[in-house]
C-alpha positions in Angstrom: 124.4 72.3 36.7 122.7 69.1 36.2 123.7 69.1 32.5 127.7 69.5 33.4 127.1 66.4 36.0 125.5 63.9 33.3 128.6 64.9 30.6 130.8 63.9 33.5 129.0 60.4 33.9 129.0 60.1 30.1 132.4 60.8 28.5 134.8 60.9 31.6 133.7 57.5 33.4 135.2 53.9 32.1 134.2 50.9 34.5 136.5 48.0 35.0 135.7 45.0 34.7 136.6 42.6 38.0 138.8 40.7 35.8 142.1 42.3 37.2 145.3 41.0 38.2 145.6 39.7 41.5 147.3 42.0 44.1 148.8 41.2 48.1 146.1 41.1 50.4 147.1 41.3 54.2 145.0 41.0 56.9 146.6 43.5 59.5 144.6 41.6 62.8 143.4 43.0 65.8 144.9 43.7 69.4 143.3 40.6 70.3 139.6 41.6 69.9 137.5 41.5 66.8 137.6 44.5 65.6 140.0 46.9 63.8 140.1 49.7 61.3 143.7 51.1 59.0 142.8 55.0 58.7 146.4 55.9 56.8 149.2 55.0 55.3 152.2 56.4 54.9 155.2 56.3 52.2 157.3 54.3 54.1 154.2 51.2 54.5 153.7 52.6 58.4 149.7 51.7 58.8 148.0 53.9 62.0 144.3 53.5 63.1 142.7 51.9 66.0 142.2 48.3 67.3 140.0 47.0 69.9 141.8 44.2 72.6 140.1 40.7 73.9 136.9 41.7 76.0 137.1 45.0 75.8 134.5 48.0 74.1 137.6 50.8 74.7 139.3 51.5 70.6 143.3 51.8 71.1 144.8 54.0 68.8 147.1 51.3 66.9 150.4 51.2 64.6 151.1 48.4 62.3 154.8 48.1 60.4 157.6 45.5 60.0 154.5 43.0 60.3 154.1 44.3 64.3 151.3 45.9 65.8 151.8 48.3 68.4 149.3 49.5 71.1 149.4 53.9 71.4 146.6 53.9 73.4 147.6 51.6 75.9 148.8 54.4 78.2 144.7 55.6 78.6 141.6 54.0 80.0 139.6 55.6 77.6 138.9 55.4 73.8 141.5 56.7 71.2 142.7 56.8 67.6 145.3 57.0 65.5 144.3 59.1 62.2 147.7 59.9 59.7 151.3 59.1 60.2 153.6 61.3 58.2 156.9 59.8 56.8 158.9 60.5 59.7 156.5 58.2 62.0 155.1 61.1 63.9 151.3 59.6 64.9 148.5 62.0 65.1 144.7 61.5 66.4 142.9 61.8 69.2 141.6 60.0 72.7 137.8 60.6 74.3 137.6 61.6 78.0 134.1 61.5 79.9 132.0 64.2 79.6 129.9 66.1 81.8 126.4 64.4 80.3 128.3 60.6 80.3 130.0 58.9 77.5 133.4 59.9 76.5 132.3 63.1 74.9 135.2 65.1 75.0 137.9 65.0 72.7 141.7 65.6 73.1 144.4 65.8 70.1 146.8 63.5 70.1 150.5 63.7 68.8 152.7 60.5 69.0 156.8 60.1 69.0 157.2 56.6 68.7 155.0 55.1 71.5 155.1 58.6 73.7 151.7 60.7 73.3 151.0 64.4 74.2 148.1 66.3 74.9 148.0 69.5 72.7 146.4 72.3 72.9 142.7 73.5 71.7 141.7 76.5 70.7 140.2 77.6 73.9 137.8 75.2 74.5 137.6 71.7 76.0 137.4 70.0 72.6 140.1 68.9 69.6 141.3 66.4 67.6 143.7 65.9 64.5 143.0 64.4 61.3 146.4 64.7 59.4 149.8 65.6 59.2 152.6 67.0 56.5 155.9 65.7 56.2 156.7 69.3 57.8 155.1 68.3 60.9 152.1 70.8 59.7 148.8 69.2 61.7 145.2 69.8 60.4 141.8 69.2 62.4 139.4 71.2 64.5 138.6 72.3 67.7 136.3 74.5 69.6 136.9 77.7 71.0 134.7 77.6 74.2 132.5 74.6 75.8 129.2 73.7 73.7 130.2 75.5 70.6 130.5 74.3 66.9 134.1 73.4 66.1 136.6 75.7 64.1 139.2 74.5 61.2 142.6 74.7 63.2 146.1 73.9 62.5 148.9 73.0 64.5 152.8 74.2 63.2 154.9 71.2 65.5 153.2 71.5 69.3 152.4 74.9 69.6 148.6 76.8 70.0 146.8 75.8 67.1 145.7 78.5 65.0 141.8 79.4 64.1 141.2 78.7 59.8 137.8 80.3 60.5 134.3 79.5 59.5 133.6 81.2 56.1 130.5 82.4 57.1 129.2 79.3 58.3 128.2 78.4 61.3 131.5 75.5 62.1 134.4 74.2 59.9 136.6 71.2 60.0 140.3 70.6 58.9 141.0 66.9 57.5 143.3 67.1 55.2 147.0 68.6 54.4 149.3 68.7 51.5 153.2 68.8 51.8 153.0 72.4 50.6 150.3 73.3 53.3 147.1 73.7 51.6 144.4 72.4 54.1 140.8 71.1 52.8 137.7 69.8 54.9 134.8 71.4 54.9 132.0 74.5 56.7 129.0 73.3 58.4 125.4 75.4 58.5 122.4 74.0 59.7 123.7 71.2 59.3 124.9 70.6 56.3 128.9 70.8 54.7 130.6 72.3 52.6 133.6 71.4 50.9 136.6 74.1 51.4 140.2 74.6 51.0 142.3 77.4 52.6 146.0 78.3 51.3 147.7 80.0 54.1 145.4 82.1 56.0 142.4 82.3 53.0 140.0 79.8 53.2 137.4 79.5 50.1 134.6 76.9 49.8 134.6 74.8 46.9 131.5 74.5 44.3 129.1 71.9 44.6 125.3 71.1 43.8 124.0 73.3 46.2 124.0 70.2 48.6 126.6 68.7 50.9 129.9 68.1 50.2 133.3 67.5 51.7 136.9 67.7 50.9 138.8 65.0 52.6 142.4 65.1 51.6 144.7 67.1 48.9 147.6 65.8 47.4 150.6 67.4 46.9 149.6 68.9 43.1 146.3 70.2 44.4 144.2 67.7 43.2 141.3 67.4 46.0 139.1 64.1 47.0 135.9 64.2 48.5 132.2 63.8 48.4 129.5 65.7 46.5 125.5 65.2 47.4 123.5 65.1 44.4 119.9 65.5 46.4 118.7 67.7 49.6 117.9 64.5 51.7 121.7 63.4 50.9 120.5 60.4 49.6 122.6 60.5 46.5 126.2 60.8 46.8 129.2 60.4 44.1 133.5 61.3 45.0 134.4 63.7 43.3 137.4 65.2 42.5 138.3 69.4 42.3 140.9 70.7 40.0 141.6 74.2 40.8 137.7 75.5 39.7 136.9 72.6 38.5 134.4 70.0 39.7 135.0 66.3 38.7 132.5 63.2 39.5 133.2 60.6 39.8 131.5 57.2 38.5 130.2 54.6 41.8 129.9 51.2 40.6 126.2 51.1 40.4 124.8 52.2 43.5 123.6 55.4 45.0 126.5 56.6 47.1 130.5 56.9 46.5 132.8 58.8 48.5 136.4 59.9 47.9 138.8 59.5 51.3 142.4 59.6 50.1 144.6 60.9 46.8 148.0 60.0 46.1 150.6 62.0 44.4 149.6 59.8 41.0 146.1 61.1 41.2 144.7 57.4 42.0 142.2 58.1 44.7 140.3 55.7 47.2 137.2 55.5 49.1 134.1 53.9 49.3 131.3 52.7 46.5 127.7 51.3 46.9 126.5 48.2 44.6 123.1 48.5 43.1 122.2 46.1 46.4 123.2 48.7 48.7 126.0 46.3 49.4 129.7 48.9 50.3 132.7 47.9 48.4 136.4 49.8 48.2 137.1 51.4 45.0 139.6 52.6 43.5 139.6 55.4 41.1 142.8 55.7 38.2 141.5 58.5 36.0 139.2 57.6 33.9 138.8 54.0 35.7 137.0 52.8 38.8 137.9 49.7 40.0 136.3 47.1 42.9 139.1 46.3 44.9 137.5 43.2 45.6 138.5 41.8 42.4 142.1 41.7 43.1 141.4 39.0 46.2 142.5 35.6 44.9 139.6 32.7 45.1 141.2 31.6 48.1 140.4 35.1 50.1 137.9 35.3 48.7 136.2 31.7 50.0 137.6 32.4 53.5 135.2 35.0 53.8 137.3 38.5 53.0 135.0 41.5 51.4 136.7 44.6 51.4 134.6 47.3 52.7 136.6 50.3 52.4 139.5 51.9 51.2 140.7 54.8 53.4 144.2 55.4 52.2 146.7 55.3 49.6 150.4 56.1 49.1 152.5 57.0 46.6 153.4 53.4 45.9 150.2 52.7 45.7 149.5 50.7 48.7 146.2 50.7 50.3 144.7 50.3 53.4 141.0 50.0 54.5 138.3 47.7 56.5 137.7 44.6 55.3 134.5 42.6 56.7 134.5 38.3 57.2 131.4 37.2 56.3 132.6 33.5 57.8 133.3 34.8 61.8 131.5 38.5 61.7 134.6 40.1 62.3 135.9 43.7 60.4 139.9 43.8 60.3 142.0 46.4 59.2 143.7 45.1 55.6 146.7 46.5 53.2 146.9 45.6 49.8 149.4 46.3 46.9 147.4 47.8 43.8 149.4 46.4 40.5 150.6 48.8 38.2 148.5 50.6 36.2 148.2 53.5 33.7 148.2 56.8 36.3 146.5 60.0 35.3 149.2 63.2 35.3 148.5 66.1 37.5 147.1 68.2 34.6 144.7 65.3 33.4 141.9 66.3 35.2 142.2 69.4 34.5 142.0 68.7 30.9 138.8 66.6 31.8 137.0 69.9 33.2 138.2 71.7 30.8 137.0 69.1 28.2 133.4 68.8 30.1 132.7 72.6 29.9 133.5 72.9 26.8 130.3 70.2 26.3 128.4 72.2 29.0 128.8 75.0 26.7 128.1 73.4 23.4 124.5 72.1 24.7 124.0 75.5 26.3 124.1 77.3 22.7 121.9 74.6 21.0 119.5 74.9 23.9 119.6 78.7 23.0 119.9 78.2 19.3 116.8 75.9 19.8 114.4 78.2 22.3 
């Protein structure tokens, strides 16, 4: 195993210098307070995530389009979030009610029609929230199935009951991500720890990993699945990683100890996050057989107004990315979009061809190491 994770890091990774063209960086603001965060982006430039307003520690589930931002959670005194918009504009996430220890410890999902939320159901329990939506109106997320339990992958079809994905023999599951043709990924929990999974109609399987934690955190539309992979039991050590059908990819970081996968377009150019060798957390994005800082695409002028680009959680099918991005000048973390310019994109079956390529090494060392025992 160890062997087929250093061939990836050797012949599949090419880093990018940060001398890239300069893309569109927009600073999507805040509902007046200092913070706000883009979770998704759909292929009509419709950005959903939360925001927090002047004076006030209560996140707003938020919609940005047509250079507009629009308050969802207005309607509640509580916390709530926006987490994928599909391209007919329907808003998913969830809002936090009080609990019966304090805090807003319960969770609700959340389903939007323009500015008009409703409450939907949980799987029995007083807990749920949604993480995506398909262009079919098919909802992915979790919820539990009586009080103090571990959650259960669900799906939604429109508003009805959510139906149980199951638990693969874990102990919990989570939904987070869905395709267009249904396939749902996220991960099992036991004893703590995930583990990646997909499930294609009612069969769920987990995915192969290091024997440590991993996740799955969206699908596109070809199959191709993003997500995390831990390299050591104190999950220390982290790369994204890609899966291809039975095929594990990782992913190169840009020099650090942790990388995560968070989104995958249609074109196979996936975005997350990426540690420095300083510890310091950068967006990347990943085209293939390229990782790339999105920092570099800020212009000088972004750049010396204080704008560092924390994250990438995002991507359409143009290309488009959204994300948090920090200002080192007033403290304050905005939610951002930026245009990626074109670039060579990797086919569907291109990764595929990369396992396929990296086993074929995996095997060659194994019969020398035979040849030479």
């Amino acid at each position: 195993m160890r062997m087929f994770r250093q061939g990836i890091l050797t012949t599949a990774i090419l880093l990018i210098a940060s001398t890239q063209t300069q893309a569109a960086f927009t600073d999507l603001g805040t509902l007046g307070g200092t913070k706000s965060s883009a979770i998704s982006i759909n292929n009509l430039g419709q950005v959903v995530g939360f925001s927090y307003e002047v004076n006030s520690t209560l996140s707003r589930a938020t919609l940005w389009e047509n250079n507009k931002i629009t308050n969802l959670g207005g309607a509640f005194n509580v916390p709530s979030y926006a987490t994928d918009i599909n391209d007919s504009g329907t808003v998913v996430g969830s809002k936090n009610l009080p609990g019966p220890w304090g805090g807003f410890s319960v969770s609700r999902p959340l389903q939007w029609q323009g500015t008009q939320a409703s409450e939907l159901s949980t799987l029995g329990g007083p807990n749920g929230a949604i993480n995506s939506i398909n262009n079919s109106g098919k909802m992915a997320g979790s919820s539990d199935l009586v009080a103090n339990s571990l959650f259960h992958a669900a799906v939604w079809e429109n508003t009805a009951k959510p139906s149980d994905l199951g638990i693969l023999g874990a102990m919990g599951s989570v939904a987070i991500g869905v395709n267009n043709p249904g396939q749902v990924v996220g991960y099992t929990t036991d004893k703590g720890i995930g583990h990646a999974a997909v499930w294609n109609g009612g069969t769920g399987t987990q995915l192969k990993d290091y024997g440590f934690m991993s996740y799955a955190n969206a699908v596109n539309d070809h199959g191709l699945i993003a997500g995390t992979v831990g390299l050591d039991n104190m999950n220390k050590v982290s790369r994204a990683a890609l899966w291809q059908g039975d095929s594990l990819l990782e992913l190169a970081g840009l020099g650090g100890d942790t990388s995560f996968a968070r989104a995958v377009n249609n074109a196979g150019q996936v975005v997350g996050v990426s540690s420095l060798a300083n510890g310091t957390y950068r967006a990347a994005l990943w085209a293939g057989q390229q990782i790339i800082d999105l920092n570099s695409y800020l212009s000088s002028e972004e750049i010396a107004a204080g704008w560092q680009l924390t994250s990438a959680n995002s991507i359409n099918n143009s290309g488009w990315v959204v994300g948090d991005a920090l200002n080192s000048k007033t403290g304050e973390s905005h939610a951002y979009m930026m245009s990626t310019p074109a670039m060579p994109v990797p086919e569907p079956e291109t990764y595929a061809l990369m396992g396929m390529g990296l086993l074929a090494l995996l095997a060659v060392r194994r019969t020398k190491g035979r040849t030479q025992a």
